[in-house]
C-alpha positions as CSV (number, residue, x, y, z in Angstrom):
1,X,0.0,0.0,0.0
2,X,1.4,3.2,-1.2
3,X,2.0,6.5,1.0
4,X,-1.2,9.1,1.8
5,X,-1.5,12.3,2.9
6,X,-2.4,12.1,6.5
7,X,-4.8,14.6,8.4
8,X,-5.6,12.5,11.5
9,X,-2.9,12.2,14.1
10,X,0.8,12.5,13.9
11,X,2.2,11.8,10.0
12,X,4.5,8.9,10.0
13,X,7.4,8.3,7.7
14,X,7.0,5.4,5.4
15,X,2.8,5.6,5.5
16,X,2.4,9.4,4.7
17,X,3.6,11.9,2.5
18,X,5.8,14.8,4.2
19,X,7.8,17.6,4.3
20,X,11.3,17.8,5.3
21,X,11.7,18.6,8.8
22,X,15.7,18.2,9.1
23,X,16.4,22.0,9.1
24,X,13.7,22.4,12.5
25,X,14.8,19.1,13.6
26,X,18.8,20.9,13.5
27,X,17.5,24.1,15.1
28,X,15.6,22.6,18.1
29,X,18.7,20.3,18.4
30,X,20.6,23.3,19.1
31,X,18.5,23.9,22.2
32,X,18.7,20.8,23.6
33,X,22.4,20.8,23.2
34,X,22.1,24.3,25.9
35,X,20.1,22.7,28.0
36,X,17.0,25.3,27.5
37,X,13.2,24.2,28.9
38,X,11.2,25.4,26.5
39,X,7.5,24.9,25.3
40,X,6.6,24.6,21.7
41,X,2.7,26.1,21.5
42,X,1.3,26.4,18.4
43,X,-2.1,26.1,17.2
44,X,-4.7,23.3,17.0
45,X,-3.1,20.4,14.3
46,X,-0.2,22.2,13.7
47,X,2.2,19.5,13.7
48,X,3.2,19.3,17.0
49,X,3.1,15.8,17.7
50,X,4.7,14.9,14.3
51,X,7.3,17.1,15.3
52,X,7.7,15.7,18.7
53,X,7.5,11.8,17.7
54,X,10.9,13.1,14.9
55,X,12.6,14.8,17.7
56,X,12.7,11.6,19.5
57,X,14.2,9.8,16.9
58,X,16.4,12.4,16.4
59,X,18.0,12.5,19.2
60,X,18.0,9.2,20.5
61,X,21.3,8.4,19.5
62,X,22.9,11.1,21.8
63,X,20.4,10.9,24.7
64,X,18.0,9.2,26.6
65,X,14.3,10.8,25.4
66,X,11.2,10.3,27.6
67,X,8.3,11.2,25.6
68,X,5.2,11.6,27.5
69,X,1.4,12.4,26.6
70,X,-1.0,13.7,29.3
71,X,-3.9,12.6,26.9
72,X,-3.8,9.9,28.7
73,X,-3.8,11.0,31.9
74,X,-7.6,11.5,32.8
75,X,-8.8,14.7,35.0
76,X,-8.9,12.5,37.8
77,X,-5.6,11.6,38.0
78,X,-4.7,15.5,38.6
79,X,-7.0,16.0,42.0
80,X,-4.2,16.2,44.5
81,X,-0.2,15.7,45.0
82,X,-0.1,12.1,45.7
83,X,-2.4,11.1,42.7
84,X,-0.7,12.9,39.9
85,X,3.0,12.2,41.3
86,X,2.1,8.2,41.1
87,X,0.5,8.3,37.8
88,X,3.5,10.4,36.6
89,X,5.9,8.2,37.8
90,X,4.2,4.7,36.2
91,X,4.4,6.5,32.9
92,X,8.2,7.8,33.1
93,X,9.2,4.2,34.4
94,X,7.5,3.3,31.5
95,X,8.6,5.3,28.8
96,X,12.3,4.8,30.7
97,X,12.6,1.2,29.8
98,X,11.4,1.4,26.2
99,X,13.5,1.4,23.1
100,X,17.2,0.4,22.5
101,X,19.7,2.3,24.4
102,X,17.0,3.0,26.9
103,X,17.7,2.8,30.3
104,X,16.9,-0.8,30.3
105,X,20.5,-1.0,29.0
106,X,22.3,0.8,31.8
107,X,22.6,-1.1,35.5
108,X,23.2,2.3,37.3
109,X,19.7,4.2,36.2
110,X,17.9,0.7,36.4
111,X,18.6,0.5,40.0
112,X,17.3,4.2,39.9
113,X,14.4,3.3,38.2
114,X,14.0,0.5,40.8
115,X,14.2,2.5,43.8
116,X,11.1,4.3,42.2
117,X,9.1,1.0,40.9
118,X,9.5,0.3,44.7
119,X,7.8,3.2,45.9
120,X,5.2,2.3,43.5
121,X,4.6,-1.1,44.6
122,X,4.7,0.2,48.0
123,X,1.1,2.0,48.1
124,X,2.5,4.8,50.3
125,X,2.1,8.7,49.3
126,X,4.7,10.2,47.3
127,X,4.3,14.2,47.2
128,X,6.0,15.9,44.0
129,X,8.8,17.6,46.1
130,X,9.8,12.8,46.9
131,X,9.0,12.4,43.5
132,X,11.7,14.8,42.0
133,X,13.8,13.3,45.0
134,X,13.8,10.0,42.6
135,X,14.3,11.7,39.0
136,X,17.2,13.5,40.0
137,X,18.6,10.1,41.0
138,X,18.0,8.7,37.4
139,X,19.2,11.7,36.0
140,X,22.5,11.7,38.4
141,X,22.7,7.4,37.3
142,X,21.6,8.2,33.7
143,X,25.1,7.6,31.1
144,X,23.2,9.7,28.7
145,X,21.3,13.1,29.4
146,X,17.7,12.9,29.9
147,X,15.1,15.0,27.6
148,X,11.6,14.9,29.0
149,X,9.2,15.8,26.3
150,X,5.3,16.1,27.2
151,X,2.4,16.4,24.5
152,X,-0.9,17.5,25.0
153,X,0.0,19.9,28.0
154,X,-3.0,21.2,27.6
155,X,-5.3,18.0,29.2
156,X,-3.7,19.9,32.4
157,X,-3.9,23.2,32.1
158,X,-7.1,23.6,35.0
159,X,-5.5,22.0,37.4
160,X,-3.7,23.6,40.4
161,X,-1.1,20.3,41.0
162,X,0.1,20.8,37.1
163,X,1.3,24.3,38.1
164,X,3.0,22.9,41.0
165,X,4.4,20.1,39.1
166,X,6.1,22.9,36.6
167,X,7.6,24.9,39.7
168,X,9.2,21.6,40.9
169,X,10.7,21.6,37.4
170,X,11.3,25.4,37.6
171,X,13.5,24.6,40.8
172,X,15.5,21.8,39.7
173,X,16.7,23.7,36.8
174,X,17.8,26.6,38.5
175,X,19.4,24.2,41.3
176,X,21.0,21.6,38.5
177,X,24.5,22.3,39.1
178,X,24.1,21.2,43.1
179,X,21.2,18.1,41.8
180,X,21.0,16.3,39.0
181,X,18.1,17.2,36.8
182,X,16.8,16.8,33.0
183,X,19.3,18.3,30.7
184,X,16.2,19.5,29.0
185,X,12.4,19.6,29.1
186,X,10.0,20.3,25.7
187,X,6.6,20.8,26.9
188,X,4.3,20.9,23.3
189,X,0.0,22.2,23.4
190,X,-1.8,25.1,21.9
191,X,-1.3,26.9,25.3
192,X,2.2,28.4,26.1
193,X,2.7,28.1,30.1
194,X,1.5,31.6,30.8
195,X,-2.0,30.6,29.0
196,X,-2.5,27.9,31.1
197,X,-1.6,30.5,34.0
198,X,-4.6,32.3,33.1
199,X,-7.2,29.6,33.3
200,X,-5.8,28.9,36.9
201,X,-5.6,32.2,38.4
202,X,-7.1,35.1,36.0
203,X,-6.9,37.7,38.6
204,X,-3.9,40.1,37.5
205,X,-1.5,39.8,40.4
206,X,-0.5,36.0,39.2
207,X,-1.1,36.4,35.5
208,X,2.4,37.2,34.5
209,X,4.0,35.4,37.2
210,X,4.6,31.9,35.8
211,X,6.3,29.1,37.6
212,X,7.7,28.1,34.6
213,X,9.2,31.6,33.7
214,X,12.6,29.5,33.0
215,X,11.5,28.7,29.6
216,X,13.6,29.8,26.6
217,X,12.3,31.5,24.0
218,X,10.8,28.9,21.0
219,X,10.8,30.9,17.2
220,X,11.6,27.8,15.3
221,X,8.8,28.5,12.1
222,X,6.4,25.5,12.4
223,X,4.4,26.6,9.3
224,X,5.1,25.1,5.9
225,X,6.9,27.6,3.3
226,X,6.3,27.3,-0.7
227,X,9.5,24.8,-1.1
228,X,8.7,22.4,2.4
229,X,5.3,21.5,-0.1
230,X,7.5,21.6,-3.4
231,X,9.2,19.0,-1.8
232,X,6.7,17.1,-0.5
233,X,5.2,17.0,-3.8
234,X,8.3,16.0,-5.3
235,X,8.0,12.8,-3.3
236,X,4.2,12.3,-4.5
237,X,5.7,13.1,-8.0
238,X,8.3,10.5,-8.0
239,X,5.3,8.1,-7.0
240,X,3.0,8.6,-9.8
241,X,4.1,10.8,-12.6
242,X,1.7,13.0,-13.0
243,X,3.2,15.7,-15.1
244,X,2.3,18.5,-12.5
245,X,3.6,21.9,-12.3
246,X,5.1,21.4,-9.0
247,X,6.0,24.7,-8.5
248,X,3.3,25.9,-9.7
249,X,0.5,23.8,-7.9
250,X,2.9,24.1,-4.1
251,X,2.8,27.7,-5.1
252,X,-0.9,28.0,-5.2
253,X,-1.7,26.0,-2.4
254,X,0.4,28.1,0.0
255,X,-1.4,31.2,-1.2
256,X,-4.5,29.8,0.1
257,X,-3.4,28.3,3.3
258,X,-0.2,30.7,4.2
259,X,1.7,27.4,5.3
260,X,-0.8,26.0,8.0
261,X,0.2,22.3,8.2
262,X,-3.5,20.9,8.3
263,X,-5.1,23.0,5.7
264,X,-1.8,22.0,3.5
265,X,-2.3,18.3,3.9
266,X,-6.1,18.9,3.4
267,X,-6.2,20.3,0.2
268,X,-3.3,17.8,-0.9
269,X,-5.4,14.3,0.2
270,X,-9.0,16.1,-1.4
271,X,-7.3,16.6,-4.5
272,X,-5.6,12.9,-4.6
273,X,-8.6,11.5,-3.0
274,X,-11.5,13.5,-4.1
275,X,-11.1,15.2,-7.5
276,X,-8.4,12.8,-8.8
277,X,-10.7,9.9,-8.0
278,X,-8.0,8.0,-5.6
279,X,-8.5,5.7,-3.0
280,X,-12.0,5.5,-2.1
281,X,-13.4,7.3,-4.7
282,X,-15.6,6.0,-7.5
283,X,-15.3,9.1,-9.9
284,X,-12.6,11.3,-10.6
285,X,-10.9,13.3,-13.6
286,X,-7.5,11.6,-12.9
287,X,-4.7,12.3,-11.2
288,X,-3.3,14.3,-14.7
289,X,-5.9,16.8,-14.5
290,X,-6.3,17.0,-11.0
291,X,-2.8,18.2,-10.4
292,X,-2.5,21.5,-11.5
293,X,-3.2,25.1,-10.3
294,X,-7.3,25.0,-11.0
295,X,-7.4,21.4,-9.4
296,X,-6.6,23.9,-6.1
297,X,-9.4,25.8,-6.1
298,X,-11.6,23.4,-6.5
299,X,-10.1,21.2,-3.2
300,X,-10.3,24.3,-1.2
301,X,-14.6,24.7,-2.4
302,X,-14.6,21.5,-0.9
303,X,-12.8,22.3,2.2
304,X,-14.9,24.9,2.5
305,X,-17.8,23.1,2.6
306,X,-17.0,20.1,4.9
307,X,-17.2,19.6,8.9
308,X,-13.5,19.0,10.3
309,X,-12.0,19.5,13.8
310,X,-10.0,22.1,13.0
311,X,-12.8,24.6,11.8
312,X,-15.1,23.1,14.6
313,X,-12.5,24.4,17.4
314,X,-12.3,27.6,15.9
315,X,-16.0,27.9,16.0
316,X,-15.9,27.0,19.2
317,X,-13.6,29.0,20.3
318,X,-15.3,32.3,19.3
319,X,-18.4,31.1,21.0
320,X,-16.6,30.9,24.4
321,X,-14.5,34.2,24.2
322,X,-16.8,37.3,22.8
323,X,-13.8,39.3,22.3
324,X,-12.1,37.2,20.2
325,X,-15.1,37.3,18.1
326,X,-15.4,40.8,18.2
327,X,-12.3,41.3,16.9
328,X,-12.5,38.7,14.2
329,X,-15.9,40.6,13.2
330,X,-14.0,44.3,12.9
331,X,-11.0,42.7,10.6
332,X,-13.8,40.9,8.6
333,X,-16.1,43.7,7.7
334,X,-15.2,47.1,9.5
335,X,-11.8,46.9,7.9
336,X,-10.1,48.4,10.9
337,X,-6.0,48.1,10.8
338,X,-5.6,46.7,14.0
339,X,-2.3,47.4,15.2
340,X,-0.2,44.2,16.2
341,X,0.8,43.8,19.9
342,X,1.9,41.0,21.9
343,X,0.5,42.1,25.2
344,X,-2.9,42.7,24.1
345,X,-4.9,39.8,25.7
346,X,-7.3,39.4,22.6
347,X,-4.6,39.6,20.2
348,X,-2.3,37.0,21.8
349,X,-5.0,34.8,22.5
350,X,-6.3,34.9,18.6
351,X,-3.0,34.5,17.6
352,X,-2.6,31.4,20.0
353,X,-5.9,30.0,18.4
354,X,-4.5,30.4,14.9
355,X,-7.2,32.9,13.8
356,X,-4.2,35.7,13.1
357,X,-0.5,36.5,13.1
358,X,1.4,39.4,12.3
359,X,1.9,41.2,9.1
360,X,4.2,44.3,9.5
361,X,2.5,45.3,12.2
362,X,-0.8,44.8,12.0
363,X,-3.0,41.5,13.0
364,X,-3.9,40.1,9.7
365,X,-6.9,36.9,9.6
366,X,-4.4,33.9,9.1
367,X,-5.2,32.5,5.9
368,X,-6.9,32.9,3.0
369,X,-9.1,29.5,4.1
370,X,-9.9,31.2,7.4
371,X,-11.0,34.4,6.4
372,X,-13.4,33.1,3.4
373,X,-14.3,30.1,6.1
374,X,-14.9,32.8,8.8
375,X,-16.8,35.5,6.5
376,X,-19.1,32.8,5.4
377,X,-19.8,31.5,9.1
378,X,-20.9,35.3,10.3
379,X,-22.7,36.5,7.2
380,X,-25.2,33.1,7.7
381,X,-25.1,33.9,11.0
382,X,-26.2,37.1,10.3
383,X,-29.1,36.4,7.7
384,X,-30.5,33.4,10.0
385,X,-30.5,36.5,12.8
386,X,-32.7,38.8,10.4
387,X,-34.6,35.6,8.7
388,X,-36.1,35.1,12.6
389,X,-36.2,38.6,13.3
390,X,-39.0,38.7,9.8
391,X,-40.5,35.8,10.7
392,X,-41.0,37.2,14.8
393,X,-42.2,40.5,13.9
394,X,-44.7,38.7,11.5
395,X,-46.0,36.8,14.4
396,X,-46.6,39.5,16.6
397,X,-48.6,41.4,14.1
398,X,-50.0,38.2,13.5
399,X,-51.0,37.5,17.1
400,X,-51.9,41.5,17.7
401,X,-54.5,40.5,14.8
402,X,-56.4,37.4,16.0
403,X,-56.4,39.0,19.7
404,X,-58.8,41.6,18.5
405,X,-60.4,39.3,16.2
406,X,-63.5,39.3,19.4
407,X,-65.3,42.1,20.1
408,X,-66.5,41.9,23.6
409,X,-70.3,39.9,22.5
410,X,-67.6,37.2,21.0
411,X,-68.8,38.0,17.4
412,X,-66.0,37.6,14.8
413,X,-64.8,40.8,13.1
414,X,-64.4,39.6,9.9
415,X,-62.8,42.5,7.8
416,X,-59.8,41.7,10.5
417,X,-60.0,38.1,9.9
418,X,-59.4,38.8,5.9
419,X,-56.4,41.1,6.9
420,X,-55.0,37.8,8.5
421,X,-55.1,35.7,5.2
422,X,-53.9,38.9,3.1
423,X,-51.0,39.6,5.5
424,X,-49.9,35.8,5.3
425,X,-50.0,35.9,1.7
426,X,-48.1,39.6,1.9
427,X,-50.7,42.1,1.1
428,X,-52.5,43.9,3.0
C-alpha cells in the first residue's frame, strides 16, 4: 500500500507523505544541546506531535528521550499531590525502559528506576517535592542526558497540582548544578505556560507570574513555506508521474493556506482523493488533471464546505470568548487596521488560536481558508438572525391581529379576519 496524505494524528514516515523537517529538527537540536526548557505552542493540528514523535528519533542516538502524553492522563488523576505524582511516575518508568539504548541497558539508572518502581509497589504517598527526589537520582545514574518531552500539556492546564508540578521543574533547573536534573524539558499544546496561568488564576497579580518563567524563548517556524510542499510534492511526483507543475500547484496552495500544516495536507489528500478519484473514490478526472493550479481551487470549495476539527475548534472558540469574536468581526467587515501587539490579551489569544498572526505590524486573519471560512460562518449567522427577526415581527402582528379578532359579545370581526389571510399571503 502506497504512501497518503495524513490529516488524523501524527504523519508517519513510510505511510504518509511529508515535508522535510531536518532543518527544524537541526534548530531545536541546538537547544537541547544548551540545556534550554522550552514549550513549543502552536495552534490546533499544527504539527506538533509529528514534530515531537521526529525529535525523538532524532535524538536518540545522543540521549536518553522520555516522551510523554497527558492525553492519557484522565482529570482524575490531577486532583491532588499524591495522585498525579504516582500516575507520573508509572508513565516515566514506562517510557524509561522502552526502546534500545534506553535505560533498560544501563545497571546504574535501572537501580534508579527501581528505587522508584519500589515506591510504587509500595502503596504509600509520594508528594511531587519525593517524586523529584527519585528523577534526580535517574538523571544523576543516567550515562546519557535525559530530555523529557510532554504532548498535549494542555489536558492539564485547570488544574492547580500541574502548576505545581512545573515549579518543581522550575527549581530543579535553577538548582542543577548542586542536583542532578533533565538536561532539557520540551513541553508541546496550543497553550504556552502563561495561557495555562490564566485559566488557573485570572486575577492580575498571578497572571504574568509563571512558575515556569525559566523557559527559553521557541521561534523555530512550524508553518510550511512554498518549497517544504515543493518537496513534498516531489516525493508524490516520483510516486505517480503525473506531469504536474510542481511549483506551480505548491505555489498556489500556500497562497490559500499561508503554510498552515493541516489546511496544507487537506487540500493535498482532497485533491488525490476527491477530484483525482483516488483511493475510495468511485469518480474522478484523474490524477493528470487533478494536479494543476485549478485542481486547487476546486479542493479548497470542498474544504470549504465540509465539517472537520480544525474549523469546529475555531467555531468553538469564538463562542466561548466574545472578544475574540469581536475582533474577528472588525477585521472581517469594518476593515479596521488593528495594530499588532503581543501584550494585548485578545490579540495573543487569537494568535494562539491560529485565527491571526502578524503582518508588518498589523494583526492580519491567518489565511486565506480562514478568512473566506470565517466571513461565510458570520454572514449566515447574520441572515438566520434577520430571517427570525422577519419571521417574529410577522408573528406579533400576526397575534396582535387574531387577539382583537372578538369584540366583547364574541362575534368575529371579519374584515380583521381577511387582513390575517392577506397579511400571510403579503398584502395587506
Amino acid at each position: 500500500m502506497g504512501r497518503k496524505f495524513n490529516v488524523n494524528g501524527d504523519c508517519k514516515p513510510g505511510l504518509h507523505y511529508m515535508v522535510n523537517m531536518d532543518t527544524r529538527l537541526r534548530e531545536i537540536r541546538k537547544m537541547v544541546d544548551n540545556g534550554d526548557y522550552f514549550t513549543i505552542n502552536r495552534a490546533r493540528q499544527y504539527g506538533k506531535t509529528t514534530m515531537l514523535r521526529a525529535l525523538g528519533r532524532f535524538l536518540e542516538k545522543d540521549y536518553l528521550v522520555i516522551s510523554m502524553d497527558f492525553q492519557v492522563i484522565s482529570t482524575s488523576k490531577f486532583r491532588d499531590e499524591n495522585t498525579f505524582s504516582l500516575t507520573f511516575a508509572e508513565l516515566f518508568v514506562k517510557e524509561a525502559e522502552k526502546g534500545k539504548g534506553g535505560a533498560a541497558g544501563q545497571k546504574a539508572v535501572g537501580e534508579a528506576l527501581g528505587s522508584l518502581k519500589q515506591a510504587l509497589q509500595s502503596s504509600r504517598a509520594i508528594e511531587l517535592f519525593e517524586l523529584f527526589g527519585y528523577l534526580s537520582g535517574i538523571c544523576r545514574e543516567s550515562e546519557k542526558p535525559i530530555v523529557l518531552m510532554i504532548d498535549e500539556v494542555d489536558s492539564a492546564s485547570n488544574n492547580q497540582v500541574f502548576l505545581d508540578f512545573l515549579a518543581q521543574l522550575r527549581r530543579q533547573y535553577i538548582g542543577r548544578d548542586q542536583e542532578a536534573a533533565f538536561w532539557s524539558v520540551i513541553l508541546a499544546g496550543v497553550c504556552d505556560i502563561k495561557n495555562i496561568r490564566y485559566k488557573i488564576r485570572p486575577d492580575g497579580v498571578h497572571r504574568y507570574n509563571s512558575p515556569w518563567n525559566i523557559a527559553a524563548d521557541f521561534l523555530v517556524d512550524m508553518s510550511f513555506s512554498g518549497e517544504d510542499i515543493a518537496g513534498m510534492l516531489e516525493e508524490y511526483e516520483g510516486d505517480y508521474a503525473t506531469g504536474m507543475d510542481i511549483r506551480a500547484v505548491a505555489g498556489e496552495i500556500y497562497n490559500y493556506t499561508s503554510g498552515y500544516p493541516f489546511l496544507v495536507s487537506r487540500i493535498c489528500k482532497l485533491i488525490d482523493e476527491r477530484i483525482a478519484g483516488g483511493a475510495g473514490s468511485k469518480e474522478g478526472i484523474g490524477r493528470e488533471k487533478a494536479w494543476t493550479k485549478a485542481g486547487v481551487p476546486e479542493a479548497v470549495k470542498i474544504l470549504l464546505m465540509e465539517r472537520n476539527t480544525l474549523f469546529e475548534s475555531l467555531v468553538g472558540k469564538l463562542d466561548e470568548m466574545p472578544g475574540l469574536r469581536d475582533l474577528i468581526y472588525s477585521l472581517l467587515f469594518q476593515g479596521k487596521g488593528i495594530l499588532y501587539h503581543p501584550l494585548n490579551k485578545t490579540i495573543e489569544t487569537a494568535e494562539m488560536f491560529g485565527f491571526i498572526r502578524n503582518s508588518s505590524g498589523y494583526a492580519v486573519i491567518s489565511n486565506r481558508i480562514f478568512e473566506t471560512f470565517l466571513y461565510n460562518l458570520f454572514l449566515s449567522e447574520e441572515a438566520l438572525a434577520s430571517d427570525m427577526y422577519e419571521t417574529a415581527l410577522q408573528d406579533r402582528n400576526r397575534a396582535e391581529i387574531f387577539s382583537s379578532l372578538f369584540e366583547t359579545d364574541h362575534q368575529w370581526d371579519w374584515k380583521l379576519l381577511y387582513r390575517v389571510k392577506d397579511a400571510e399571503s403579503g398584502t395587506y
